[in-house]
C-alpha positions in Angstrom: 0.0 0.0 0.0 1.3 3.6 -1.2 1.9 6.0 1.5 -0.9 8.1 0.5 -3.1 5.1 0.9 -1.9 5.2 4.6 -2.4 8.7 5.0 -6.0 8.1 3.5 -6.9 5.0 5.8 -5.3 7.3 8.8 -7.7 10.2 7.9 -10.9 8.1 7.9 -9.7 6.1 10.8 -9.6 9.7 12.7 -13.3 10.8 11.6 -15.1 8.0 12.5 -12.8 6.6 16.1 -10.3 8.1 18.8 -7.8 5.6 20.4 -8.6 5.9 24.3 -6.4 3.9 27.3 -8.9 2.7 29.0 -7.4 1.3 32.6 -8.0 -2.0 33.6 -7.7 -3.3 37.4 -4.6 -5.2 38.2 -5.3 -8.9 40.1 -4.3 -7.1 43.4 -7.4 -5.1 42.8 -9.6 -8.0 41.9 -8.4 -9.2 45.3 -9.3 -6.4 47.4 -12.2 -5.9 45.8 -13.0 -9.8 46.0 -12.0 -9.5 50.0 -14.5 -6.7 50.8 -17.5 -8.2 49.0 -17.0 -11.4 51.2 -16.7 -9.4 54.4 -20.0 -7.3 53.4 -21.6 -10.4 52.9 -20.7 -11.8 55.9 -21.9 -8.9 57.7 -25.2 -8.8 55.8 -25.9 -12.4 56.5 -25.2 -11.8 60.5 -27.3 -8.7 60.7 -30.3 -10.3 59.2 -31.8 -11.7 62.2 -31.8 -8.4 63.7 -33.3 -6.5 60.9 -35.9 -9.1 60.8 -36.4 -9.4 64.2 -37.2 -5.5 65.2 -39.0 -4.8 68.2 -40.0 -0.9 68.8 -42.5 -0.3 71.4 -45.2 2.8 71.1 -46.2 4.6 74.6 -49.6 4.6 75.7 -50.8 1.2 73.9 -53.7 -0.5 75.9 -54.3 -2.9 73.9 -52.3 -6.0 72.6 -52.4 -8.4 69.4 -50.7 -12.0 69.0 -50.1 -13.7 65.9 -51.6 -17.3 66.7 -50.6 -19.1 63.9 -46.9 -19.3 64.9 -45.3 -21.6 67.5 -46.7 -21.9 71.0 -43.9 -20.2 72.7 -45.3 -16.8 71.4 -48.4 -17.2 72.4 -47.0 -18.0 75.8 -44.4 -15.2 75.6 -47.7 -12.8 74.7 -49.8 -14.0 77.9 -46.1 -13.0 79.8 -46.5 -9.4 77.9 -50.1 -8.8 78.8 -50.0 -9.3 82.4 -46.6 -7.3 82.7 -47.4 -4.5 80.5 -51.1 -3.4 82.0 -53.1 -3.9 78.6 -56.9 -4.0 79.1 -57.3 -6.7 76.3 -55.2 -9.2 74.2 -56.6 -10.2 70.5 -55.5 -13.3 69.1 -55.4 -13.3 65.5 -54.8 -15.7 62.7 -56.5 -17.1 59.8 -58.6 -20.7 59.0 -57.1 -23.7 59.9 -56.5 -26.0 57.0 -59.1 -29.3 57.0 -57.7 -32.3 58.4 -54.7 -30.5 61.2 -55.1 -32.3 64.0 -56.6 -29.3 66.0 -58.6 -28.1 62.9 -62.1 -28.4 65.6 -60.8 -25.0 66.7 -61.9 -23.5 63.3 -59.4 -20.8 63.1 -55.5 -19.9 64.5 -57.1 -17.2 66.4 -59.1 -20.0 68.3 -56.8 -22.3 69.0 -54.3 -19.5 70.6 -57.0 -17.9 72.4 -57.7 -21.6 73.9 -54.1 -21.9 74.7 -53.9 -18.6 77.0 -57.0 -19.8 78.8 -55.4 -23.1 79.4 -52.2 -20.9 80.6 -54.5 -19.1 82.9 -55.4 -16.2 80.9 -58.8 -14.4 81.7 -61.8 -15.2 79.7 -63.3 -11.8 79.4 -59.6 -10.2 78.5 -58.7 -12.5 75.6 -60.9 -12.2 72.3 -59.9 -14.0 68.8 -60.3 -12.4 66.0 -60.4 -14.8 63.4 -58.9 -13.5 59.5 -60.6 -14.7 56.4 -59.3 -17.3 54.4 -56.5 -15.7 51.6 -54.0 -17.2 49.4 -51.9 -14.4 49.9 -51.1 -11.8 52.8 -52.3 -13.7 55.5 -50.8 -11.4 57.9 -52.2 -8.1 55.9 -56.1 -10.0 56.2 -55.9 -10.7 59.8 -55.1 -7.3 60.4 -57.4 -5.8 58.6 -60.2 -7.7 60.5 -58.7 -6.4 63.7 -59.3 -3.2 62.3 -62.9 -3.5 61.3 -63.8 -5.2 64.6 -62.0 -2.6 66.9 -63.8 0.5 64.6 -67.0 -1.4 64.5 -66.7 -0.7 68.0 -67.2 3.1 67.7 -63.3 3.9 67.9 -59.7 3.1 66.9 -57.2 2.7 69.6 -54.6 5.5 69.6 -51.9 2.4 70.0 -51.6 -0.7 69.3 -49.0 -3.3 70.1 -48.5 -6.3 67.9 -46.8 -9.7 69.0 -45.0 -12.6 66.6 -42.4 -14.7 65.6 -38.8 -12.6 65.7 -38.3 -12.9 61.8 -41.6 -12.0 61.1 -41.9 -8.8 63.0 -40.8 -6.1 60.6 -42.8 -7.6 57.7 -46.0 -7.3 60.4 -45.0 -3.8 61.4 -45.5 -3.3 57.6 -48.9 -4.7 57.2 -50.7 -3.4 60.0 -49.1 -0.1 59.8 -50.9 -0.8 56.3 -53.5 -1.7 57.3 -54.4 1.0 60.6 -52.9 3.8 58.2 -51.3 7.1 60.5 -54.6 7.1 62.6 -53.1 4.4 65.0 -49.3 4.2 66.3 -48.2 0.0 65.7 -45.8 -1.1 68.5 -44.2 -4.6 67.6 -42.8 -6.8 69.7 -40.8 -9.8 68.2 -40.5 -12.8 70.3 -36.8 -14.6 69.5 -37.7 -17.9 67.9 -36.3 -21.2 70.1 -36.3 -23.5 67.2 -32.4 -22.4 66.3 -29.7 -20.0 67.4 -30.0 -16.7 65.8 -26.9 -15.7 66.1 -26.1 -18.6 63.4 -29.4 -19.0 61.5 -27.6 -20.3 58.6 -26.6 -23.6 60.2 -29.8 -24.5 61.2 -32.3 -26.1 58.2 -35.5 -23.8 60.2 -33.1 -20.7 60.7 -32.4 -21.3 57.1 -35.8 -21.2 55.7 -37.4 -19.3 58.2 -35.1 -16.3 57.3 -34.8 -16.2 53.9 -38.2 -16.6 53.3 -39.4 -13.4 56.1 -36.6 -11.5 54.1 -38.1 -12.0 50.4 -41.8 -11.6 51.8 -40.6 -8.0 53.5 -38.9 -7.2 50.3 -42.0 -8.4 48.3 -44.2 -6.2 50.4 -42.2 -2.8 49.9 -41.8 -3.8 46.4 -45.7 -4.4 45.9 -46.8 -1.1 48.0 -50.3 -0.8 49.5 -52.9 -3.1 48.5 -56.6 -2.1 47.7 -58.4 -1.9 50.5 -56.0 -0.6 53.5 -56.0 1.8 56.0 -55.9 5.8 55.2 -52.3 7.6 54.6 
């Protein structure tokens, strides 16, 4: 090729591209980088537990909700709560129970717990159920929202309200009955630390595992999804 083709070629070359360096990380960097992603991690997947697991109390709340559905060691921790923290009524909430449980004769979560605090010692005329409706989805979200119908059917909405469940579940509650009471009632929630496996290490347990994984995608699923028809005001 003539040298005038070159300059030619060079000339076009020019017009249409620019020669850049464009810098490219060295192993060492891969390394570090590599290094600090693990740590993160590792920190993320010890903190879980205790993002899950929030408990923030509101002043002034008379009145106090279980989630029934869970294992019996809330229900017992809630009967603790209520005579403790001067509440002048404990609701007991939880949907249907599916046909053919072996205490499906109870009807409804919210029955069975409610039957367990009596049997704990519980008064009868301080401990109401408050059964949900059968839903395929947002359980928790349904049950509160027939607290709220049966509490303003009642003439008035509490100024407080403190809510009791299992730890991982607690900020995804918080969510759905804040949803569900809207800025007219202040949600308190209390988690109560799960004894089926060691927090501290939820990974090495096969419940800790599933248990907070799944409270982690439903939470994220919920702030992802927003406010469902039908909830509470702003």
């Amino acid at each position: 090729m003539s040298p005038a083709c070159d300059s030619n070629a060079a000339g076009a070359s020019g017009r249409w591209f620019r020669r850049r360096t464009v810098p490219v990380p060295t192993w060492r960097t891969v390394g570090l980088a590599a290094v600090l992603g693990a740590v993160a991690f590792a920190g993320a997947v010890r903190a879980l537990p205790g993002f899950l697991a929030v408990t923030a109390r509101v002043p002034g709340a008379e009145l106090l909700a279980v989630e029934a559905w869970g294992p019996d060691f809330v229900v017992g921790a809630a009967w603790a709560e209520y005579r403790q923290g001067g509440y002048k009524r404990l609701f007991v909430t939880g949907g249907p129970m599916e046909r053919g449980e072996a205490l499906s004769e109870y009807g409804s979560y919210a029955e069975l717990g409610r039957a367990t605090l009596l049997r704990l010692g519980a008064p009868a005329e301080g401990v109401e159920a408050v059964a949900g409706p059968k839903v395929v989805r947002d359980r928790t979200l349904a049950s509160a929202l027939a607290l709220r119908a049966t509490l303003a059917a009642r003439g008035a909405l509490p100024k407080a309200l403190s809510v009791m469940t299992p730890g991982a579940h607690a900020r995804r509650t918080r969510l759905m009955y804040e949803l569900a009471f809207g800025s007219e009632v202040a949600i308190g929630i209390i988690a109560v630390p799960d004894e089926r496996y060691e927090a501290a290490e939820w990974w090495r347990s096969s419940v800790g595992l599933r248990t907070e994984l799944s409270e982690l995608i439903g939470y994220l699923q919920a702030r992802v999804v927003g406010r469902p028809a039908g909830t509470g005001g702003s």
